[in-house]
N, C-alpha and C positions, 0 to 999 in steps of 0.2 A: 683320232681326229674329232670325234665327238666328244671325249671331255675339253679339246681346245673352244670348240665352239660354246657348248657350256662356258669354261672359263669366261671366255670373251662377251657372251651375253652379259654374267652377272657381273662382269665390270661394267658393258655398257649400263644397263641399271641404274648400279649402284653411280656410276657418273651422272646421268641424269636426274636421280634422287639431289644430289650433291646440287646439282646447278639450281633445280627447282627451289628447294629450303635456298640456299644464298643468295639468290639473284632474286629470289621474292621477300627475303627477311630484309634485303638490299633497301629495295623499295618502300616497305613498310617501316623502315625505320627512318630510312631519309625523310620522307612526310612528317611523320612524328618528331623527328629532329630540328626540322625547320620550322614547324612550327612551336615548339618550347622558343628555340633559338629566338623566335619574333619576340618575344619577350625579356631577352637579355640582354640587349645593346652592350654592356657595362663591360660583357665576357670576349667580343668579337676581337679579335688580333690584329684585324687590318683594315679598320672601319670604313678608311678612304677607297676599299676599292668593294667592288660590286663583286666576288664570283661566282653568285648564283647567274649570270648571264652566260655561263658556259652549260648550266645544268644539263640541259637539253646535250650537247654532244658528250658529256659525260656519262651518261646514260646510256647513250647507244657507244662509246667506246668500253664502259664496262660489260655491259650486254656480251660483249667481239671477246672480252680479254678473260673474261669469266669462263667460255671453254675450258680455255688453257688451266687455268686456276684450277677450276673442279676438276681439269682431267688428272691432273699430278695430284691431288690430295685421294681421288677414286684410284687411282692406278696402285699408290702406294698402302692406303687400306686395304686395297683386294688380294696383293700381293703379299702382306702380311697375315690378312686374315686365311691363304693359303699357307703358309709355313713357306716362305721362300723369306729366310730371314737369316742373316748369318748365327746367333744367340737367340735362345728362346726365350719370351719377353719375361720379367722380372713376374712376379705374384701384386697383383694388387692390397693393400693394406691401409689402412685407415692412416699410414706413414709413410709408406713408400709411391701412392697416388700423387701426394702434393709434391714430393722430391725427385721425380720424373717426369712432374707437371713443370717445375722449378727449371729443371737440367733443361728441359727443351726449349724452354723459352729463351734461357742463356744463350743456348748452342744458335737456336735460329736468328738470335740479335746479331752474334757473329757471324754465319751465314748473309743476315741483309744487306750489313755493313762492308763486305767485303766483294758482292756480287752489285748493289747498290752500286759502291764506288765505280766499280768497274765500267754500269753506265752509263758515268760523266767521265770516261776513257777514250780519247782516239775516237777512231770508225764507229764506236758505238754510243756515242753519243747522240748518233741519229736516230736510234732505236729507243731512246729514254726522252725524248724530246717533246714527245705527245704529253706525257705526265707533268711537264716542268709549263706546259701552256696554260696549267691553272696554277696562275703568280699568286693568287688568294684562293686558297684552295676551300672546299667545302665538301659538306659531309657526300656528296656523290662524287667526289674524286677520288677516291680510292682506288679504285679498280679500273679508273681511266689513264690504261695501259694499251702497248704494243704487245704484242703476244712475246716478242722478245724479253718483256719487264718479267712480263704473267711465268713466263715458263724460268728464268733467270732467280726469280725471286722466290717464285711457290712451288720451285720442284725439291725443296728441304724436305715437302711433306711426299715429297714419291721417293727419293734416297735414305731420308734418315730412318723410316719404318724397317727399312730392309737391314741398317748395321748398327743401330742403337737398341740395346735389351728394354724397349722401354713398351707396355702394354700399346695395342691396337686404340684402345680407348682413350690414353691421355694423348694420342694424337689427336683426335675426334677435339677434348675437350680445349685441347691448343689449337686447333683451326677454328671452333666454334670463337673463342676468345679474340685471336686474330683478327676476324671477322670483324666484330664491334669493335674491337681497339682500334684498329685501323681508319675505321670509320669518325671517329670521335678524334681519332688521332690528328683527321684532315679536314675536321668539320669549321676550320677557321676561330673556334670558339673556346678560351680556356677554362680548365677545370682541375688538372693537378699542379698550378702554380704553388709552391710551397718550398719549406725548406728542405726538401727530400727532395728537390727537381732540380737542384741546382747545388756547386760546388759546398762541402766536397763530398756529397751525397749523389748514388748513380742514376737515379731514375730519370728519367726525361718528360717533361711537362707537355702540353701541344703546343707551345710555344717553338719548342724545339724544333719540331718537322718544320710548321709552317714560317721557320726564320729559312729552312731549307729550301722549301718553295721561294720567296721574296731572294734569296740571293744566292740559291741554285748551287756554290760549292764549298756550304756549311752541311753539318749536321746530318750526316750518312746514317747514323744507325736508327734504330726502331724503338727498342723500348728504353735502352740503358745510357748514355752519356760517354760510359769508359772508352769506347776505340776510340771517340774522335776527341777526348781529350789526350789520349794516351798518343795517337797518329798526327797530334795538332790541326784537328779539321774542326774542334768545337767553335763555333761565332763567336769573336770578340767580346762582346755584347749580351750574348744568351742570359748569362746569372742577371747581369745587369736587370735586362727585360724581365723575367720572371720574377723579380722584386716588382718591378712596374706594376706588372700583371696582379701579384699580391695584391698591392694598396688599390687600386683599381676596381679590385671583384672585392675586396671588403668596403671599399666605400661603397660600392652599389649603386654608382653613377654614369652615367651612358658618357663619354669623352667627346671634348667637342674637335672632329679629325685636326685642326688646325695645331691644337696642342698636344698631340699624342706622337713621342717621340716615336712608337712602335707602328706607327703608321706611314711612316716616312719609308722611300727609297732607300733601301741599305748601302 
């Protein structure tokens, strides 16, 4: 009984640690984000609409949804850094770090995209509904979730530590990653528009998510393009817009909303 308790301490902790660093790194970036952002007009996605006027309940919804989040990434490090692991994790290597860095990102793009999907499903729609309320999303949208998204989406990092041979640590440095990607990913504002973000190259630009957000049953996955080209759920339109986007941030010119087709109701 007392090494349970034990146990169950140093996961509370180690959860708490977890919330503290993200939900404060949360905040200190969001600040810093918005305000570079006041500076870039030229970069924003959906310039006709406002959504920093949700900030404030995005906040206090990440606040709520950020439990869940940190508990599945603390449950599933505590659990692994026990040896409750089916394979014992690979050796770290100046080669095999970045290629288990690599695999996991893969795996959890798959993971988003298919647990994603599911909540624009039937009955569970109601449960992803909260996330889809910022139609122009921004850098504090991320994590404004229902615990159903939170636990749906970030419990890859409580499951996969336990049956992928992959170090304790390149989980850490794929949730640290996560974290900003995510954040950047919903900050309304582009930055990897290029020829790698769009056909027939896999990556995905922030154009992508935020075409998801604007018309809600495009663009499921997270970092990569391939399911919803490969499932036909990629947006008509995506490649198109991320050329936009291109000449846009290389002209270096703030759009006036009346002529930007990427500002327009989809």
């Amino acid at each position: 009984m007392s090494g349970l308790v034990e146990s169950f301490a140093d996961f509370s902790l180690l959860w708490a640690l977890t919330y503290a660093l993200t939900f404060g790194s949360y905040l200190i970036f969001g600040v810093l984000f918005t305000a570079w952002a006041n500076h870039h007009p030229e970069r924003k996605i959906q310039p006709r609409r406002d959504g920093l006027k949700r900030r404030n309940k995005e906040i206090a919804a990440s606040a709520r949804s950020l439990i869940v989040t940190c508990a599945c990434f603390a449950g599933g490090l505590h659990l692994a850094l026990r040896g409750y692991t089916l394979f014992d994790p690979l050796a770290l290597t100046w080669w095999s770090a970045p290629l288990m860095f690599g695999a996991s990102v893969v795996l959890f793009d798959t993971w988003f995209y298919w647990v994603h999907r599911l909540g624009h499903t039937g009955a569970f729609k109601k449960w992803h509904l909260l996330h889809h309320q910022s139609v122009a999303p921004t850098v504090w949208s991320n994590y404004s979730d229902t615990f159903f998204d939170a636990f749906t989406q970030q419990s890859y990092f409580l499951f996969m530590p336990l049956i992928a041979p992959f170090s304790p640590f390149v989980f850490v440095a794929h949730r640290v990653f996560d974290h900003f990607n995510g954040m950047i990913g919903h900050s309304g504002f582009e930055f990897a528009a290029g020829p790698s973000s769009r056909a027939p190259w896999p990556l995905a630009s922030v154009t992508f998510h935020d075409l998801h957000h604007s018309t809600f049953n495009y663009n499921f996955a997270n970092h990569f393009s391939v399911w919803d080209r490969v499932m036909g759920t990629v947006h008509p339109r995506y490649d198109d817009a991320v050329v936009a986007m291109e000449t846009r941030v290389a002209g270096g010119d703030a759009p006036e909303p009346r002529d930007v087709a990427l500002s327009r109701d989809i």
